[in-house]
Every structure is written in C-alpha cells, then in structure tokens.
C-alpha positions in Angstrom: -65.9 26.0 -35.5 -63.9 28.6 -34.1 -60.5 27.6 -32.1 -61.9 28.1 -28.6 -65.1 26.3 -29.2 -62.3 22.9 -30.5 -60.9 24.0 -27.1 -63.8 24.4 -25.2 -64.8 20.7 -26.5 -61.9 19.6 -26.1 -61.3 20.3 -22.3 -65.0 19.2 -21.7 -64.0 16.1 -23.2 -61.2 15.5 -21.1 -63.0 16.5 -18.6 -65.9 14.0 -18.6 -63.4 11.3 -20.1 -62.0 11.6 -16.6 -65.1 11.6 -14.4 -66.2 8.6 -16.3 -62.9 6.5 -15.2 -63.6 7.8 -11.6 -67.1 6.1 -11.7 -65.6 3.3 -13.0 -62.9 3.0 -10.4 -65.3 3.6 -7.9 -67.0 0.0 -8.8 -65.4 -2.7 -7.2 -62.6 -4.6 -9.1 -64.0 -8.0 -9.3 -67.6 -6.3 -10.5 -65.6 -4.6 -13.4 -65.3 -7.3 -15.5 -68.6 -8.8 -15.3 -70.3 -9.2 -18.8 -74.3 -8.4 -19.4 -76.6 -10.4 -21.2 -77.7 -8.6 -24.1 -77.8 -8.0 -28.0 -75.9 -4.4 -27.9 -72.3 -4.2 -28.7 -71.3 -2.6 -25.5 -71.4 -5.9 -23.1 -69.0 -4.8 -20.1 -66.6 -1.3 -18.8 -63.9 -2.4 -21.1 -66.3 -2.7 -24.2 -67.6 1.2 -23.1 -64.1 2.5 -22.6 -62.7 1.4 -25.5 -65.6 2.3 -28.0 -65.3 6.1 -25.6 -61.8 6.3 -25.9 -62.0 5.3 -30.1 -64.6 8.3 -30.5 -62.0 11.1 -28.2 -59.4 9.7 -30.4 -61.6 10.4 -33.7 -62.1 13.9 -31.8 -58.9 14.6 -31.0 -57.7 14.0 -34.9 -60.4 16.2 -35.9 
C-alpha cells in the first residue's frame, strides 16, 4: 500500500468515523442507551462505537 492510498484510508476513515457520531447524536439521548434483545455482541450505540473505535485504533497503528 502506497502512502496516499494509508492516507486516502485514513481520511475516509475519519471521515465516516464522524458521520457515524452525527447519526448517533441525532438519536435522542434517552433512546441511546437502550439495549436490544439479541444473541450478537453489539447490543446498544456504546457496544458499536467502542468495537468502531477498537478497529480505527487497530488502523491507525497499522
């Protein structure tokens, strides 16, 4: 991978990253923290962000 395509991926990244927490934000506050019934790991927004924000981290190392 050349050093604009690490670039490229990571602005894109950052980029989605932050539409992602704008979605979220635009859910109401007391809906945020409401947990789903079901066998998956990812039960609620904090369960998605954090596994997201453990995978740009991995990226961002790389």
């Amino acid at each position: 991978m050349t050093t604009s395509e690490k670039e490229t991926l990571l602005l894109n990244s950052d980029k989605n990253f932050n539409r992602l927490l704008e979605i979220i934000e635009s859910v109401p506050s007391r809906k945020r923290g409401i947990a789903i019934e079901t066998q998956e790991r990812d039960k609620n927004f904090r369960d998605v962000v954090m596994h997201l924000y453990e995978w740009h981290a991995m990226l961002e190392r790389w």
